[in-house]
N, C-alpha and C positions, 0 to 999 in steps of 0.2 A: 568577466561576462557571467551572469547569472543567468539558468534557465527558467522563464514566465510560469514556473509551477508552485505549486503550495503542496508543500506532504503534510498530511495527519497522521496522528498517532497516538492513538488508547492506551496505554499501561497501566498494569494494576500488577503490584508485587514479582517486578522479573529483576530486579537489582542486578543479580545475576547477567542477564544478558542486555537490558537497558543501553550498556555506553557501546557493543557491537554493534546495536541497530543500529543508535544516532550517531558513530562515527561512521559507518557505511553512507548515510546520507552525506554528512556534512563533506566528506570525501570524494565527494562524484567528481568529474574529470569537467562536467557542467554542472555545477552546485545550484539547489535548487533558491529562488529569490525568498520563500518561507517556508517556515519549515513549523507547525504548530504541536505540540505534543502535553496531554489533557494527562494529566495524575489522578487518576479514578479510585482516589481513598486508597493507597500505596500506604501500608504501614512497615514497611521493609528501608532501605537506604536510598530508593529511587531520587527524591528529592533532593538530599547530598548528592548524586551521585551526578545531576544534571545541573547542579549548581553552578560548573564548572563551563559549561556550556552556554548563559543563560544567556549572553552579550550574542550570541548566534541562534536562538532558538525563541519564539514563545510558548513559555511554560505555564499549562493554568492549572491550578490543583483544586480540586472540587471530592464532596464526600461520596462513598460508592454508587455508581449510577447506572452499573453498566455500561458495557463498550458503544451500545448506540448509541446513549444519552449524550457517551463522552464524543463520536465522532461529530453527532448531530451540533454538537453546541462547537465546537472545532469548525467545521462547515461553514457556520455563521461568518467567518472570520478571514473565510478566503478572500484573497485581493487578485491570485493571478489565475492566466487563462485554462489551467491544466491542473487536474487534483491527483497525489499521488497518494494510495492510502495504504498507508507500509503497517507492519506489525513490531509490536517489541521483541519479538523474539528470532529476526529473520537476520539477515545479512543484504547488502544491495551490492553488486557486482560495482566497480568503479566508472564502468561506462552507460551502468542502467539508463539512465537521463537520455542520455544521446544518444544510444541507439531506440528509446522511444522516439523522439524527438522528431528521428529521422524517416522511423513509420510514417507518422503525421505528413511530415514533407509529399513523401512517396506518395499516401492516399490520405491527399486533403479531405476526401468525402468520410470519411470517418471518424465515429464518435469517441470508440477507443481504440487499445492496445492490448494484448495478451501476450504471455512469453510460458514458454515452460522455466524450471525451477531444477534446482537439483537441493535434495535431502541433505540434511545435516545431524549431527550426533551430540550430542552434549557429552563434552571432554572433563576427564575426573577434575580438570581447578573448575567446571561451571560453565565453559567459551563453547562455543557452537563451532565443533568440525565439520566440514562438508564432506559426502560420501561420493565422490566424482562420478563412480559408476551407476550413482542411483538419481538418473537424472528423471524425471517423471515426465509421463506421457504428456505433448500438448498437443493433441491433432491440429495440422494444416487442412481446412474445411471450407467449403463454400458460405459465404455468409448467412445463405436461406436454409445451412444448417445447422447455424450457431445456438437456435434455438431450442430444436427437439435433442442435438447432441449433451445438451445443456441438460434439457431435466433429464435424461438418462443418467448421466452421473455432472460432477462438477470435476470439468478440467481444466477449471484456469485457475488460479486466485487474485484477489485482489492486489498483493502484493508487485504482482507481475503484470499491472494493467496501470496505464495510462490514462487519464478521461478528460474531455474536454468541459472545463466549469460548468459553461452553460450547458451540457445531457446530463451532468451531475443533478445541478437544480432541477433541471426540467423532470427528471423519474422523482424524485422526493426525497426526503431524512430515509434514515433508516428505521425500520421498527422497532421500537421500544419497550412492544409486547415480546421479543422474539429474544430468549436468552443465548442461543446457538443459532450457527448456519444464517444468519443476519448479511454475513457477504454475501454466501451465494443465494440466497433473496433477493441482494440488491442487483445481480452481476444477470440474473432472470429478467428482473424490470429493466434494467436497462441495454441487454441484447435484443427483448421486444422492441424497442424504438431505434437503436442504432447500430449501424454497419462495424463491423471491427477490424484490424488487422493484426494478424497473429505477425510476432519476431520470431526467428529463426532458436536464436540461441539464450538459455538460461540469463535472466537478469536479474535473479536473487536466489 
């Protein structure tokens, strides 16, 4: 059984941690039904490194364009009802998927998902250890203050959010004037239009 999602994902030059992300994905306990991940002019191992993968992944390699370019044109390409937009550098718990999943269930009126996260450390071979006690803050909030709680700081990421395709579309691409902080741009537009529900516990 595969879960109705599509993950994206931008890398540019993380060789290094590249096969953590995409085996945390491919490893989910409900694996997602696509999984697209965009080579944004990698001139590192990345390419080799995801070759191994290709029969499970689409891999598109294009010259440096920027992470929005590359989520933007990613985007294009979704087929299922739920977009996950993970980073090359993160780790996904094994039950990320389905404990979203089951958000959604609980509160169908909702556009997405948000979870806290816990910190990780880059270990001297290059792998990303996690610092268990340094789980970061996600406040549990009223939806009508997802908003102002928002522009005061960014306490969610992307990484840790679920969305439903069609609020993805419906906010827009991402911007492609904007070389930083592009998520939480996007995570702004689209708390204005939709309801969310926070997970309890770390999904990446």
């Amino acid at each position: 059984v595969q879960a109705p999602v599509s993950v994206l994902m931008s890398t540019f030059n993380r060789a290094h941690y590249i096969e953590q992300a995409v085996c945390g994905i491919l490893n989910q306990t409900l694996p997602p039904a696509q999984i697209i991940i965009v080579i944004d002019g990698s001139t590192d191992e990345t390419a080799t490194i995801l070759e191994a993968y290709r029969d499970r992944i689409t891999c598109l390699e294009q010259d440096n364009a920027g992470k929005s370019a590359a989520l933007n044109r990613a985007l294009s390409l979704v087929t299922q009802e739920f977009v996950w937009i993970f980073d090359d550098d993160d780790i996904a718990m094994p039950d990320a998927l389905a404990r979203h999943l089951r958000a959604f269930d609980t509160h169908p009126e909702v556009g997405f998902t948000y979870s806290p996260y816990i910190r990780a450390v880059t270990a001297s071979d290059g792998s990303l250890v996690p610092v268990e006690e340094q789980q970061e803050e996600c406040p549990d909030i009223a939806t009508e203050e997802v908003v102002p709680r928002l522009l005061g700081s960014c306490f969610m990421l992307q990484q840790g959010s679920l969305v439903r395709t069609r609020c993805f579309r419906e906010v827009g691409g991402y911007r492609e004037d904007y070389i930083r902080s592009l998520d939480y741009d996007y995570l702004l537009r689209l708390a204005r239009r939709f309801p969310a529900a926070r997970i309890d516990e770390p999904t990446f």
